[in-house]
MARNU-556814 format. One record per residue: x, y, z of N, C-alpha, C, CB in turn. Coordinates in steps of 0.1 Angstrom, whole numbers, padded with zeros to 4 digits. Atoms other than C-alpha are relative to their C-alpha. Glycine has a CB too. Layout:
N
> X / Y / Z / X / Y / Z / X / Y / Z / X / Y / Z $
...
This chain:
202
> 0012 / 0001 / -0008 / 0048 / 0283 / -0410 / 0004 / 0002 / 0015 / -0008 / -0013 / -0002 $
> -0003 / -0004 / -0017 / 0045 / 0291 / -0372 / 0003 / -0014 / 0006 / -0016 / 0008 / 0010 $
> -0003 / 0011 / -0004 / 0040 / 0257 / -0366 / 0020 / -0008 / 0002 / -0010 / -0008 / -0012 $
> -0011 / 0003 / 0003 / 0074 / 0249 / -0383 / 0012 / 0002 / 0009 / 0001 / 0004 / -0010 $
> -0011 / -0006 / -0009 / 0095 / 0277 / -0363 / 0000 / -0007 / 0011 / -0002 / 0015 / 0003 $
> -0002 / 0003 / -0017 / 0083 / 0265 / -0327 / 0001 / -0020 / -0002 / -0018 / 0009 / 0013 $
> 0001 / 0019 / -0004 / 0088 / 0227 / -0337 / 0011 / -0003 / 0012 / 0005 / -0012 / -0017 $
> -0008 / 0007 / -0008 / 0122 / 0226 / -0318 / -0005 / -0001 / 0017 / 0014 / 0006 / -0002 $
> 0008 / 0003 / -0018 / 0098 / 0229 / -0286 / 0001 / -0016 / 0004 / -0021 / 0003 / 0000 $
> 0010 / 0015 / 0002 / 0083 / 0197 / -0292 / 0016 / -0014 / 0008 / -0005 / -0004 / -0028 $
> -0010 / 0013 / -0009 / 0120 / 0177 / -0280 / 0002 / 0007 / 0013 / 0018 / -0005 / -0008 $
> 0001 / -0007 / -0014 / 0119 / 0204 / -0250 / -0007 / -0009 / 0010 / -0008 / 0015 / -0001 $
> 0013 / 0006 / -0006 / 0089 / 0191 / -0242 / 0000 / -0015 / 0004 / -0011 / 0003 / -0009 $
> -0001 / 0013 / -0009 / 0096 / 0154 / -0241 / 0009 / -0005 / 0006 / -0002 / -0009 / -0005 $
> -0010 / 0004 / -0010 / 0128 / 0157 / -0221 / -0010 / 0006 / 0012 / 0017 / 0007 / 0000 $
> 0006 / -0001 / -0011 / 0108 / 0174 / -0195 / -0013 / -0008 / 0006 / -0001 / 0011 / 0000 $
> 0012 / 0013 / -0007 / 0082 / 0147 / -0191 / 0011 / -0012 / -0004 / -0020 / -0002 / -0010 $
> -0007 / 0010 / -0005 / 0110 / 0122 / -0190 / 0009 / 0007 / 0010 / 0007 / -0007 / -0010 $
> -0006 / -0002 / -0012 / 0125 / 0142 / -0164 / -0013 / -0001 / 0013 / 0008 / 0014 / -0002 $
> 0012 / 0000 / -0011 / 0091 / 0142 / -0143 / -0002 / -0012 / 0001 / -0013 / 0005 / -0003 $
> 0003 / 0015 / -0002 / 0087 / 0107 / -0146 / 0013 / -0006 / 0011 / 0000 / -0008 / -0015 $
> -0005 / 0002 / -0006 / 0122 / 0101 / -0135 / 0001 / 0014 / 0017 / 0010 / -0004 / -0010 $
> 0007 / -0007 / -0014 / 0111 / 0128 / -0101 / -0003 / -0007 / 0004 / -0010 / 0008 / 0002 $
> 0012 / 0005 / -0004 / 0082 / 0109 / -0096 / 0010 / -0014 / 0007 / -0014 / -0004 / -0014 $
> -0006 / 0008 / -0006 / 0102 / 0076 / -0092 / 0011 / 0003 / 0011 / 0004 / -0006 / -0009 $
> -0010 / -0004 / -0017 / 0129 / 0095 / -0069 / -0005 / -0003 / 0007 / 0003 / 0012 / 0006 $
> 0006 / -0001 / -0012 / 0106 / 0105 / -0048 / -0008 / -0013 / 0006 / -0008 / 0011 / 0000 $
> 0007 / 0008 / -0006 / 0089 / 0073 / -0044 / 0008 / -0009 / 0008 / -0008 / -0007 / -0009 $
> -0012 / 0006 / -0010 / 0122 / 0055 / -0035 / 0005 / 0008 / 0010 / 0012 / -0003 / -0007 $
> -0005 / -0001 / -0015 / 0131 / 0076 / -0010 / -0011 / 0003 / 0008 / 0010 / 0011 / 0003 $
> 0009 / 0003 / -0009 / 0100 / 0071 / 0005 / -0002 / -0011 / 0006 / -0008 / 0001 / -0004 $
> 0000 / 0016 / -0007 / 0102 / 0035 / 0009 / 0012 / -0001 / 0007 / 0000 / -0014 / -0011 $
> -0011 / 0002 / -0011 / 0139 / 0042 / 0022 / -0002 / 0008 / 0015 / 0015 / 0005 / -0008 $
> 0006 / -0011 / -0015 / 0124 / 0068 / 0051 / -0009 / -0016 / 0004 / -0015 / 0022 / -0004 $
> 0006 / 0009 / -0003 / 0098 / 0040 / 0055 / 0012 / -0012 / 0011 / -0006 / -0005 / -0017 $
> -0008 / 0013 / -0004 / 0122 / 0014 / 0059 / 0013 / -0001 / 0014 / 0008 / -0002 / -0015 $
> -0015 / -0003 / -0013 / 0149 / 0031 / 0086 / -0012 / 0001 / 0011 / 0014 / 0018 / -0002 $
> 0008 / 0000 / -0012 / 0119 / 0041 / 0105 / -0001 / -0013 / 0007 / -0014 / 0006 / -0004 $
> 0001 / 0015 / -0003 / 0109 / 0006 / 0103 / 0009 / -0011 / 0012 / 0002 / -0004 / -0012 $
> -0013 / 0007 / -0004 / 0142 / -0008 / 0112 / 0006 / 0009 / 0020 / 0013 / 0006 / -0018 $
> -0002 / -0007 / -0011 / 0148 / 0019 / 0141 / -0011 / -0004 / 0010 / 0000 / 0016 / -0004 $
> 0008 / 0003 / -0015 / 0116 / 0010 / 0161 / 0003 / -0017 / 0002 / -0020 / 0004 / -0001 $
> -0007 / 0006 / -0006 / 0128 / -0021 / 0158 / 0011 / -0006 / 0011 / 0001 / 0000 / -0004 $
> -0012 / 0000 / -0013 / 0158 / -0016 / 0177 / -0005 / 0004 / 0013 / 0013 / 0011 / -0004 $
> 0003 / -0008 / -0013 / 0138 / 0003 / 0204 / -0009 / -0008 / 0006 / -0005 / 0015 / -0001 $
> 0015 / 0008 / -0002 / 0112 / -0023 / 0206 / 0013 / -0022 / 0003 / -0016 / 0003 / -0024 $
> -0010 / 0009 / -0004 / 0146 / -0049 / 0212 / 0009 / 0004 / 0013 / 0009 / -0001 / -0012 $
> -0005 / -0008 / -0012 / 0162 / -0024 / 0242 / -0007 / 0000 / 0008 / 0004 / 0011 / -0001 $
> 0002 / -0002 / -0016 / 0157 / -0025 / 0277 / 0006 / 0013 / 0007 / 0007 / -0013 / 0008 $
> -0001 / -0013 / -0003 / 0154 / 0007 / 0293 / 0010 / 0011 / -0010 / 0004 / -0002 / 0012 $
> -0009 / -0012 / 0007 / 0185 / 0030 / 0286 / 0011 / -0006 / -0012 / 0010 / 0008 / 0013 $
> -0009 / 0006 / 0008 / 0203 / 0003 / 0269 / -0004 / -0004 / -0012 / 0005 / -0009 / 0005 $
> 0004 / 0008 / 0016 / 0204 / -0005 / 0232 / 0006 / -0009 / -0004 / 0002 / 0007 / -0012 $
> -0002 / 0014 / 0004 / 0206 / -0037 / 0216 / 0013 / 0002 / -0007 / -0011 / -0007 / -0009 $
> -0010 / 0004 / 0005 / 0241 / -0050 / 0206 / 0001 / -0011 / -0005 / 0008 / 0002 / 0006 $
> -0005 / 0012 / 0005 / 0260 / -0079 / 0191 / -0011 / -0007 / -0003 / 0008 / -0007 / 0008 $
> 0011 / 0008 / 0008 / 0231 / -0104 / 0187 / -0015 / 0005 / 0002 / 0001 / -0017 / 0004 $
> 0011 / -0004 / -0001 / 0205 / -0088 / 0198 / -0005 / 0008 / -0011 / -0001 / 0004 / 0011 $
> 0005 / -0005 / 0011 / 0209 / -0064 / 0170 / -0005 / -0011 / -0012 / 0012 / 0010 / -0005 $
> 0002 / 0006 / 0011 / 0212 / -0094 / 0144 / -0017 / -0007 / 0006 / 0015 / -0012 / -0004 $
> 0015 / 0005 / -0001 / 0177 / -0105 / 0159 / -0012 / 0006 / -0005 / -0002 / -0002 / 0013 $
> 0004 / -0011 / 0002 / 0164 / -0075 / 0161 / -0004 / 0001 / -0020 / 0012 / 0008 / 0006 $
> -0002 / -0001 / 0009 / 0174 / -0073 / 0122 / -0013 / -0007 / -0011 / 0013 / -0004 / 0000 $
> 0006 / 0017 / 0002 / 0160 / -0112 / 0115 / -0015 / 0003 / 0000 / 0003 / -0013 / 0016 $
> 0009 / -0001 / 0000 / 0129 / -0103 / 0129 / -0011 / 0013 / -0006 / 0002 / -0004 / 0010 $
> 0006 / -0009 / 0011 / 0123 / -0072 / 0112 / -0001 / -0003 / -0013 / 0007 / 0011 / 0000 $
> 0000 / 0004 / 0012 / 0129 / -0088 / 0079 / -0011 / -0008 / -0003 / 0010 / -0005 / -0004 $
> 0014 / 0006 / 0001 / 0102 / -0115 / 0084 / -0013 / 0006 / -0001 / -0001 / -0007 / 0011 $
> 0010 / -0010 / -0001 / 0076 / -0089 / 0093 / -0002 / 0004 / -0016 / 0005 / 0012 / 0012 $
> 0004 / -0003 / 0011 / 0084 / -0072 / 0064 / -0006 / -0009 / -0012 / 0009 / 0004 / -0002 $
> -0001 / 0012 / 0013 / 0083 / -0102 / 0038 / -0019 / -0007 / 0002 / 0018 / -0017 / 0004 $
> 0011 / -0001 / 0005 / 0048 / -0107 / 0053 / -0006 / 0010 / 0000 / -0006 / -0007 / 0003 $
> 0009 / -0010 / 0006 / 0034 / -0077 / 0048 / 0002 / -0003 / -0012 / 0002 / 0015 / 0003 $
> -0006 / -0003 / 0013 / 0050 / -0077 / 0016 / -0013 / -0010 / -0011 / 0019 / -0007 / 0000 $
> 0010 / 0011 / 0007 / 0027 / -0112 / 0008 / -0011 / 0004 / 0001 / -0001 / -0014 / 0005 $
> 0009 / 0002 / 0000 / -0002 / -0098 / 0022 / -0009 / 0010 / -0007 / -0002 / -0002 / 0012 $
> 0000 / -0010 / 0009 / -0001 / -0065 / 0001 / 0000 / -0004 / -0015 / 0011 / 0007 / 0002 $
> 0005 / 0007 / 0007 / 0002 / -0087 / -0027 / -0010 / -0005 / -0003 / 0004 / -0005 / 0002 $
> 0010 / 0009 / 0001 / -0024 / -0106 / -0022 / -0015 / 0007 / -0002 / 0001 / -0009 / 0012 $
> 0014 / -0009 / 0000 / -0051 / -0074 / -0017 / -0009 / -0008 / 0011 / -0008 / 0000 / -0017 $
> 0012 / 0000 / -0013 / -0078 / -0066 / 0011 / -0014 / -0007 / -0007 / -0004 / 0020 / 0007 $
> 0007 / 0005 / 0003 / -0108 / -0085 / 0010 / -0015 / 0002 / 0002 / 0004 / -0007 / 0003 $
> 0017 / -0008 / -0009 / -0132 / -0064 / 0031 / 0005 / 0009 / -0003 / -0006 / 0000 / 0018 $
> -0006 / -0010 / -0002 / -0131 / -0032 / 0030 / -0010 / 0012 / 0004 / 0009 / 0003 / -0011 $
> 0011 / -0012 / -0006 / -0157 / -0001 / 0050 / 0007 / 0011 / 0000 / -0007 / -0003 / 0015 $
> -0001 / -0011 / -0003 / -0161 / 0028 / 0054 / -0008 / 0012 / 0003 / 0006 / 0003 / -0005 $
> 0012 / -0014 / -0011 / -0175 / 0057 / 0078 / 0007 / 0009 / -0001 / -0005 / -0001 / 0020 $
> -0002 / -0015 / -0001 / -0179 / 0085 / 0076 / 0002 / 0009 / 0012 / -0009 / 0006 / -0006 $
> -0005 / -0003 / -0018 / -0165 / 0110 / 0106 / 0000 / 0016 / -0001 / 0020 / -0009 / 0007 $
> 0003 / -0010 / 0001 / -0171 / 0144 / 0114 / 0012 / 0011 / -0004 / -0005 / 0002 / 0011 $
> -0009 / -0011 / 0001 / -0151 / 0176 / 0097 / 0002 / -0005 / -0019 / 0017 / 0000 / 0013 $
> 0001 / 0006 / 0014 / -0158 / 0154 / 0061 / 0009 / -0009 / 0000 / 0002 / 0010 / -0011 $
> -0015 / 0010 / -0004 / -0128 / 0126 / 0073 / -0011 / -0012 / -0006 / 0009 / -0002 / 0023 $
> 0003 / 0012 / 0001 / -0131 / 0093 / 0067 / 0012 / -0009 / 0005 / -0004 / -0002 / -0014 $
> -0009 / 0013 / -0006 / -0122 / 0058 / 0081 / -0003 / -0012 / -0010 / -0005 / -0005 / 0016 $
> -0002 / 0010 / 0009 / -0112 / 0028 / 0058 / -0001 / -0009 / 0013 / 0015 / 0001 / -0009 $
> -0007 / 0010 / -0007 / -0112 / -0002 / 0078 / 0001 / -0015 / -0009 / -0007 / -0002 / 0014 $
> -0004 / 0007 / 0011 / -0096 / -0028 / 0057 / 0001 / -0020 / 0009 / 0018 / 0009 / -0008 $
> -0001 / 0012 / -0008 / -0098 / -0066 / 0067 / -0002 / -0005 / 0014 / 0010 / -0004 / -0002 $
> 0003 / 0001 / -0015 / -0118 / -0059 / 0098 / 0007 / -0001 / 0006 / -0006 / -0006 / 0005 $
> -0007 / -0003 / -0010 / -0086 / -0047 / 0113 / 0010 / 0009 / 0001 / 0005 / -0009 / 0003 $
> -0004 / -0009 / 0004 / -0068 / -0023 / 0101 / -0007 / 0013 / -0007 / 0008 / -0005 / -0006 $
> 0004 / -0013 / 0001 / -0074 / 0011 / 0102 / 0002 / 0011 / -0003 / -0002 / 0003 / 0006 $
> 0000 / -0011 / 0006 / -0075 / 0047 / 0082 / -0006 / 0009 / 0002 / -0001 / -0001 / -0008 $
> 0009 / -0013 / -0001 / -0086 / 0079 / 0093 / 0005 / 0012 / -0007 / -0004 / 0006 / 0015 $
> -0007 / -0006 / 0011 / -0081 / 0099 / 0065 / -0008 / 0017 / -0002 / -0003 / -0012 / -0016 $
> 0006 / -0012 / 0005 / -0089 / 0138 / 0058 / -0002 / -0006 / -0016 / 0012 / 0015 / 0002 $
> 0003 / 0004 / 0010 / -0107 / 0145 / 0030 / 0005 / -0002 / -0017 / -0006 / 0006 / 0001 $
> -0011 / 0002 / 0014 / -0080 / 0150 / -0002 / 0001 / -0013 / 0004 / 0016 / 0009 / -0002 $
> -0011 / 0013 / -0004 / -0063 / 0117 / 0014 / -0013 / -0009 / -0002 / 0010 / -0001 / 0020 $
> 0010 / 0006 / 0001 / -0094 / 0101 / 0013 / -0009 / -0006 / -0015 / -0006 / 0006 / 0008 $
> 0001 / -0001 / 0014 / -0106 / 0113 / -0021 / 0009 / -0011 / -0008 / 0004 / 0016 / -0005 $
> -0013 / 0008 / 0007 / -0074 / 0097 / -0034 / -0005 / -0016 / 0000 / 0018 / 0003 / 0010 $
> 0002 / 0012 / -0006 / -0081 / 0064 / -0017 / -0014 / -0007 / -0011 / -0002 / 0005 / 0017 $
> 0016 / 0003 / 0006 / -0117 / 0063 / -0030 / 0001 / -0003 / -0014 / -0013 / 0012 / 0002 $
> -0003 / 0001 / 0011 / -0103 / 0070 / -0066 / 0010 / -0014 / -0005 / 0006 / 0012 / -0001 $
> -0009 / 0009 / 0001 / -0079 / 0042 / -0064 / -0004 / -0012 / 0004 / 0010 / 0003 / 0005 $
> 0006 / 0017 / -0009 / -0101 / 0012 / -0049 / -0013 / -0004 / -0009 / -0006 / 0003 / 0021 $
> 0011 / 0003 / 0007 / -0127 / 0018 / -0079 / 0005 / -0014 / -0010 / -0005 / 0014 / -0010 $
> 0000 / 0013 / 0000 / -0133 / -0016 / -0093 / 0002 / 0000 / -0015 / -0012 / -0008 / 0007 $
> 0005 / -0001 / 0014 / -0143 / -0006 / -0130 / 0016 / 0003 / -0009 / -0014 / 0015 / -0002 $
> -0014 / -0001 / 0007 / -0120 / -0008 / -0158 / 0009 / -0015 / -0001 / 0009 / 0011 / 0008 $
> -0011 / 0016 / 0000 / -0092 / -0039 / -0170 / 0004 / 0000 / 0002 / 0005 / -0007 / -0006 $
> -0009 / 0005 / -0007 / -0075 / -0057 / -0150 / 0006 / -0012 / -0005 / -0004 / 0000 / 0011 $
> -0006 / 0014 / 0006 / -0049 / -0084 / -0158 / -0002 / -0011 / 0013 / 0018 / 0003 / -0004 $
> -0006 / 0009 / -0017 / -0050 / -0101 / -0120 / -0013 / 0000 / 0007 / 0014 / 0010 / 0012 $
> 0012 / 0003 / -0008 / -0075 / -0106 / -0091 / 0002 / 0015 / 0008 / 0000 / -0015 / 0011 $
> 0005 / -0012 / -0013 / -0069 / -0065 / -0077 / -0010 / 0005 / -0011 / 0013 / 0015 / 0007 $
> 0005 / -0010 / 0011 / -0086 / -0035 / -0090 / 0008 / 0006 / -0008 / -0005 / 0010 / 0006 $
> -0006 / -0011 / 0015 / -0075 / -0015 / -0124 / 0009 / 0007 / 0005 / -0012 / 0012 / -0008 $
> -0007 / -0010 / 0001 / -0046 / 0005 / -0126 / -0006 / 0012 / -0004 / 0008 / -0003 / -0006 $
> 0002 / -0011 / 0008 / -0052 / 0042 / -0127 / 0010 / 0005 / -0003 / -0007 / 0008 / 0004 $
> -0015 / -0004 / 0006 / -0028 / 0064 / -0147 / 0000 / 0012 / 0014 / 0001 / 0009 / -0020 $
> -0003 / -0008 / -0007 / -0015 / 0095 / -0129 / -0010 / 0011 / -0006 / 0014 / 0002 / 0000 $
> 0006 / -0012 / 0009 / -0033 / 0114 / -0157 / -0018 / -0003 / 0006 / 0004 / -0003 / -0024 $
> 0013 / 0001 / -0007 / -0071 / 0097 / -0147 / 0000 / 0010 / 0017 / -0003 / -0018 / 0003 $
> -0002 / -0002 / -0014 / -0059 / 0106 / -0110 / -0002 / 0017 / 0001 / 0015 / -0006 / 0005 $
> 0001 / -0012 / 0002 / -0052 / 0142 / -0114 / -0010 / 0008 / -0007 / 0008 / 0002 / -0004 $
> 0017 / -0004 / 0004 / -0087 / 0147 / -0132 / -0010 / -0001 / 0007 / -0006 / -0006 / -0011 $
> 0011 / 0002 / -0011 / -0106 / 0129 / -0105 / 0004 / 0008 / 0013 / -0002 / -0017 / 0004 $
> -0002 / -0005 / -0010 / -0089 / 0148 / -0080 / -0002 / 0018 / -0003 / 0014 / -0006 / 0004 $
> 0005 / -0011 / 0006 / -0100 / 0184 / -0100 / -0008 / 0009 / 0012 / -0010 / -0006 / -0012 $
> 0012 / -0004 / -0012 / -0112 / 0209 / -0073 / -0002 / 0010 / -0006 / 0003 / 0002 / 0016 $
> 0002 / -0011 / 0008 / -0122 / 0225 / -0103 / -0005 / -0005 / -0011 / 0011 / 0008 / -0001 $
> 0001 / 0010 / 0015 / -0139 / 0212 / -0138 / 0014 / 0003 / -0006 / -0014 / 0005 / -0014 $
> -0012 / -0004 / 0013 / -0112 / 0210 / -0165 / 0009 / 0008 / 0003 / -0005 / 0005 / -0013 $
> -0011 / -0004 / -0010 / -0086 / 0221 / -0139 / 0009 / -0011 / 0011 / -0007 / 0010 / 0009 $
> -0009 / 0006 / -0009 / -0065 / 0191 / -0133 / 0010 / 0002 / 0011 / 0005 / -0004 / -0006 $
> -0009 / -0005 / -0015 / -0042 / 0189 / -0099 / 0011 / -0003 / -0008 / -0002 / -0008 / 0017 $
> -0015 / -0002 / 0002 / -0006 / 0195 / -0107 / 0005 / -0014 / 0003 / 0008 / 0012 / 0010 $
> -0010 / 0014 / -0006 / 0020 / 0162 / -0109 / 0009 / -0001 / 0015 / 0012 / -0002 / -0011 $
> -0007 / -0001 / -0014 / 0033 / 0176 / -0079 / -0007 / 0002 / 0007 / 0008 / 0007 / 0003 $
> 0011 / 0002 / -0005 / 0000 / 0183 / -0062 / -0004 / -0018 / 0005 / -0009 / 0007 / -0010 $
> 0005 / 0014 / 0001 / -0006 / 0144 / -0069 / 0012 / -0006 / 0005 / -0006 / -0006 / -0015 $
> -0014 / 0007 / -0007 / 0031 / 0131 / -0057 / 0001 / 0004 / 0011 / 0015 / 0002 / -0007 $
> -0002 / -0005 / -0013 / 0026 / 0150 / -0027 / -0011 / -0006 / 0011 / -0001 / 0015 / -0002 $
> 0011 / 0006 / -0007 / -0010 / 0135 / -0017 / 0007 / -0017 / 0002 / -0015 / 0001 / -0012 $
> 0000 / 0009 / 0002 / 0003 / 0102 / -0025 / 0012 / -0007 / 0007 / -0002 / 0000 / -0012 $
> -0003 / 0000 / -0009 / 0032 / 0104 / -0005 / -0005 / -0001 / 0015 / 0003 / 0005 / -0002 $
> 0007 / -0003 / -0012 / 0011 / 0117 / 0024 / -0007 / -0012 / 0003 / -0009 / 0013 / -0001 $
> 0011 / 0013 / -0001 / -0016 / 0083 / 0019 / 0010 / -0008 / 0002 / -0011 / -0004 / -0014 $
> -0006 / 0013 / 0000 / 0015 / 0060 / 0020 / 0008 / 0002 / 0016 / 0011 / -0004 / -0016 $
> -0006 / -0004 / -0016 / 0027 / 0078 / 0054 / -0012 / -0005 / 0010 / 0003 / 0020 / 0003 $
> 0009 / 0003 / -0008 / -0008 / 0074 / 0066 / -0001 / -0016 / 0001 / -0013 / 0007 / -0005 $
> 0002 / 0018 / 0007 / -0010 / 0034 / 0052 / 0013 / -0005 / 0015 / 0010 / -0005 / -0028 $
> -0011 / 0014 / -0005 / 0022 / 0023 / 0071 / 0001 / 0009 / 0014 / 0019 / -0003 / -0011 $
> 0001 / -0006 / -0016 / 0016 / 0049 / 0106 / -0010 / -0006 / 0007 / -0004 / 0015 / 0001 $
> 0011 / 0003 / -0011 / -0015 / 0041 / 0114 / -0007 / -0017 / -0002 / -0014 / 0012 / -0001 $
> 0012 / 0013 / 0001 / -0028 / 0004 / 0103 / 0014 / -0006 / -0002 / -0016 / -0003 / -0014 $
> -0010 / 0010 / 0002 / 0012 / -0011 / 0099 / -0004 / -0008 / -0012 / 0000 / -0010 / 0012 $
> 0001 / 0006 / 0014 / 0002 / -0021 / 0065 / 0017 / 0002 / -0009 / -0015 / 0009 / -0008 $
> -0010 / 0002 / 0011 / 0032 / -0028 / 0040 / -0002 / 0014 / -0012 / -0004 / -0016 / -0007 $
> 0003 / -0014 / 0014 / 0038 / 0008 / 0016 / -0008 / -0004 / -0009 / 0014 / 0006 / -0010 $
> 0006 / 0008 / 0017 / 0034 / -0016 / -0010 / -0018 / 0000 / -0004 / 0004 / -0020 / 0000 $
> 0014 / 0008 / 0000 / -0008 / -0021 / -0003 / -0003 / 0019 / -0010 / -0011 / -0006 / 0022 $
> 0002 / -0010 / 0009 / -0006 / 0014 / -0023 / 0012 / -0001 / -0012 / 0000 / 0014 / 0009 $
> -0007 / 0002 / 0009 / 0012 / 0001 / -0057 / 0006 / 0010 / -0008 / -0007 / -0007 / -0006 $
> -0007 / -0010 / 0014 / 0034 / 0024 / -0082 / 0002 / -0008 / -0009 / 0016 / 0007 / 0002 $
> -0006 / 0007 / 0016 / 0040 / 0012 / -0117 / 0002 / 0008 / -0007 / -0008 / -0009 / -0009 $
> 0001 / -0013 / 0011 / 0054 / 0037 / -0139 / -0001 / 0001 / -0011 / 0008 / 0006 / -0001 $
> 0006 / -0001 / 0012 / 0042 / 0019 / -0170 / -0018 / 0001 / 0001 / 0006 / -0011 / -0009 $
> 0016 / 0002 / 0002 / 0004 / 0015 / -0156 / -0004 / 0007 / 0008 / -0006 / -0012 / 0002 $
> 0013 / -0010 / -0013 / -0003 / 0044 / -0126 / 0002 / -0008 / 0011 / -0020 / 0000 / -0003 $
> 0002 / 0005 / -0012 / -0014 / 0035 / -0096 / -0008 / -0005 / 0007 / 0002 / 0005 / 0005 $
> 0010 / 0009 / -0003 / -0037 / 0013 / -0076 / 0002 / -0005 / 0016 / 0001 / -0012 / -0011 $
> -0001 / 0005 / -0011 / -0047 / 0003 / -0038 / 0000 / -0016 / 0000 / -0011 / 0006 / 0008 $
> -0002 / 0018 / 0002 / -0041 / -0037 / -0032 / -0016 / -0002 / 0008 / 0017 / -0010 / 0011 $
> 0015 / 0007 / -0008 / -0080 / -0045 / -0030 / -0003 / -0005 / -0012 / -0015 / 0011 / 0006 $
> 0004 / 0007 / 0012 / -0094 / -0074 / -0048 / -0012 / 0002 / -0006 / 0000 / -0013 / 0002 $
> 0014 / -0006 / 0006 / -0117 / -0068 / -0074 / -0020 / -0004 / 0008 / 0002 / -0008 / -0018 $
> 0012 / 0006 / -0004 / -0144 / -0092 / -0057 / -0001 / 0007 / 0014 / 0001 / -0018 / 0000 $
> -0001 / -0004 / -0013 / -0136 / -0075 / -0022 / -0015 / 0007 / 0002 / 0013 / 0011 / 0002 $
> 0007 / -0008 / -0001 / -0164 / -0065 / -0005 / -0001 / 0014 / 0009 / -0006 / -0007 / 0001 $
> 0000 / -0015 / -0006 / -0171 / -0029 / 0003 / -0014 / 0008 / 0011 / 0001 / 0008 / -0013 $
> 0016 / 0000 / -0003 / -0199 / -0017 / 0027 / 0005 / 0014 / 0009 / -0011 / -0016 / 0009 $
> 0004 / -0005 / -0008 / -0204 / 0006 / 0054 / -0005 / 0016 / -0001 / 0008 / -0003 / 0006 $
> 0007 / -0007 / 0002 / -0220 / 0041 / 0065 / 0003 / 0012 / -0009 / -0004 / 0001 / 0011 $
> -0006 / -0010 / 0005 / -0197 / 0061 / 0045 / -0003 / -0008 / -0015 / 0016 / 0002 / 0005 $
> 0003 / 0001 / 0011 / -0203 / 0045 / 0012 / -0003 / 0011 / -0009 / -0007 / -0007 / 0002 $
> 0010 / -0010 / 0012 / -0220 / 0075 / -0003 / 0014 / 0007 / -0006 / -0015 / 0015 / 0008 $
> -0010 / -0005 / 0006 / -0182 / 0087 / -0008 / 0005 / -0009 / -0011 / 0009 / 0004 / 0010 $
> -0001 / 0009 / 0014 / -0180 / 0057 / -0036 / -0008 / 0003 / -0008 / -0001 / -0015 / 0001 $
C-alpha cells in the first residue's frame, strides 16, 4: 500500500518538530541573554560619571543593584497586571497601559498578538489568564482563513512584543510567559480589569 511505502516519513517528521521546538527554545534564551546584558550595560552607564566608567566597587554596586531590580520585576510578573486599557491610536496602533503606569504602543501584528494572549476564556490552573498553545496562536493570527502564520512568523512576532515589553514600560521579559509544555500567555490576572477606548480590538 502507498500508505505503507511512505511510512518511514512519519519518524522524519517527528524529528523535525522536535527540532522546532528545541529552535523555539534557543531563540527564546538568547533573548533573555540580549535582554539581560542590555540590562546590565545601562546599568553601568547609569553608575558612571561623565567619561569615566565604574570600577572596583562601584561596579559590584552597580551589579547589587541591578539584581534587586531584576528579582522585583521578576515578583511582579509573577504576580500579573491588574488593570489593564487600551486606546486605540492612529495608523490602526495600539496602547496597552497596564497598572496605570506602564506603557505599550504597539503596531498592529504586535498588538493582535497581545490581544490574543490576555483573553481570559479557557482553563487555568492559577490566578492569570489560560495558556495559549503556539498552534491556537498561529490560527488567531491568520491573515488569511485556514492559512495559519508560519512557527517562524510567530517566534519572530513574539520576540519583537518581548523587545517592546522590556524597551518601553521596563517591565520584566517574563510578564510575556513561555512554557514549552503549555504555549504562551501575558501575566494578567484572570479578574484584571480591562476597559478603555480601544476595547473593540478585544
Amino acid at each position: 500500500m502507498i500508505a505503507d511505502e511512505y511510512a518511514w516519513l512519519w519518524p522524519l517528521l517527528r524529528r523535525l518538530a522536535r527540532a522546532i521546538r528545541k529552535w523555539e527554545t534557543a531563540e527564546e534564551e538568547i533573548d533573555t541573554i540580549r535582554f539581560d546584558l542590555e540590562a546590565l550595560l545601562r546599568a553601568f552607564d547609569q553608575a558612571s560619571s561623565g567619561e569615566r566608567r565604574p570600577a572596583g566597587p562601584d561596579v559590584i554596586t552597580a551589579i547589587h543593584q541591578h539584581g534587586q531590580q531584576e528579582e522585583a520585576r521578576k515578583r511582579y510578573a509573577a504576580t500579573g497586571a491588574r488593570e489593564l486599557k487600551v486606546i486605540s491610536m492612529p495608523g490602526g496602533a495600539y496602547e496597552f497601559i497596564i497598572d496605570g503606569q506602564h506603557r505599550l504602543k504597539l503596531p498592529p501584528r504586535l498588538a493582535a498578538l497581545l490581544q490574543v494572549l490576555i483573553q481570559p476564556e479557557g482553563p487555568s490552573t492559577d490566578a492569570l489568564v489560560p495558556w495559549k498553545t503556539r498552534w491556537q496562536l498561529r490560527q488567531a493570527l491568520a491573515t488569511e482563513p485556514g492559512r495559519p502564520i508560519t512557527a517562524h512568523a510567530l517566534n519572530n512576532l513574539v520576540s519583537r512584543l518581548r523587545m517592546e515589553i522590556r524597551q518601553q514600560s521596563d517591565l520584566h521579559q517574563d510578564f510575556l510567559v513561555v512554557n514549552p509544555a503549555h504555549g504562551l500567555r501575558f501575566a494578567v490576572q484572570k479578574k484584571a480589569f480591562v476597559g478603555g477606548s480601544g476595547c473593540d480590538l478585544l
